[in-house]
C-alpha positions as CSV (number, residue, x, y, z in Angstrom):
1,X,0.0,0.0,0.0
2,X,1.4,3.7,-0.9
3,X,0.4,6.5,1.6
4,X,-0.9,9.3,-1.3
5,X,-1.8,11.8,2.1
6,X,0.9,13.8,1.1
7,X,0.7,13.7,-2.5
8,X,-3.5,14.9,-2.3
9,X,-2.4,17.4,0.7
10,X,0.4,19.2,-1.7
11,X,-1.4,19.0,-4.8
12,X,-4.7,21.0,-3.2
13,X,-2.5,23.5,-1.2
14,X,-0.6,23.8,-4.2
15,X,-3.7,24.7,-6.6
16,X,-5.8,26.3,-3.6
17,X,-2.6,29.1,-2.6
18,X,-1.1,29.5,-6.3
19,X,-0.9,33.6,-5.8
20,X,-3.9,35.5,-7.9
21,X,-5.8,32.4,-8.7
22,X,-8.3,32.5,-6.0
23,X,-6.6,35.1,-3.6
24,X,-3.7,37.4,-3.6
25,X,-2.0,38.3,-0.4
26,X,-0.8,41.3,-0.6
27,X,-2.6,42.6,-3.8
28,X,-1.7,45.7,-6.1
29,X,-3.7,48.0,-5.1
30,X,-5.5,46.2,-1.4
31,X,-4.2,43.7,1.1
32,X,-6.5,40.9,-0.2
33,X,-7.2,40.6,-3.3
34,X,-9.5,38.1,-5.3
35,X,-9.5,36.4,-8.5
36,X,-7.3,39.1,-10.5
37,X,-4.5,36.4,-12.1
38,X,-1.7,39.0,-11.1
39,X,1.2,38.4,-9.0
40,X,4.2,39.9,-7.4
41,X,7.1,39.2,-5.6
42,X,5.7,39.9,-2.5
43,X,2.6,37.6,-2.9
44,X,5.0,35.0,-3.9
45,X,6.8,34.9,-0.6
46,X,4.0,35.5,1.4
47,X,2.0,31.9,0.0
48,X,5.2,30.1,-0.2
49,X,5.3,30.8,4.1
50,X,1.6,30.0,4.3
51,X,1.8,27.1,2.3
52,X,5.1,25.8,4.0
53,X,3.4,26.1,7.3
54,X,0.2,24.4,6.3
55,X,2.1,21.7,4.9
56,X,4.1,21.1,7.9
57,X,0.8,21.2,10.2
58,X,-1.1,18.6,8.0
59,X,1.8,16.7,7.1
60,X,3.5,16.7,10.6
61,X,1.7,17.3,13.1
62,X,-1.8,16.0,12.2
63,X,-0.4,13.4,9.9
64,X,-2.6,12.9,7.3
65,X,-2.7,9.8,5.2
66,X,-4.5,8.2,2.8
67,X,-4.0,4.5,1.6
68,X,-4.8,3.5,-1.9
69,X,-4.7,0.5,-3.3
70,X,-5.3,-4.0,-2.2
């Protein structure tokens, strides 16, 4: 059996915190911004930190797995 917990927790943080898709922390012009497919630098660090931190809380400290397969 192969533990995909990981894999599924990355992939959705991943797709979920990708600056401007969905939100944009810090925007252009506000401090949240939604939907406006822009980035910056800024924004860049700012989900990488957010999405580091979520992924050691899932991963780590909750431990999240999911087992597919006979």
């Amino acid at each position: 059996m192969s533990d995909w917990g990981p894999v599924f927790v990355a992939v959705v943080l991943f797709i979920l915190l990708t600056p401007g898709l969905l939100i944009q922390v810090p925007g252009k012009s506000k401090a949240i911004e939604f939907g406006n497919f822009q980035t910056s630098g800024v924004s860049i660090l700012v989900h990488s930190i957010i999405y580091f931190a979520l992924i050691c809380i899932l991963l780590l400290a909750i431990g999240i797995h999911m087992y597919v397969g006979s």
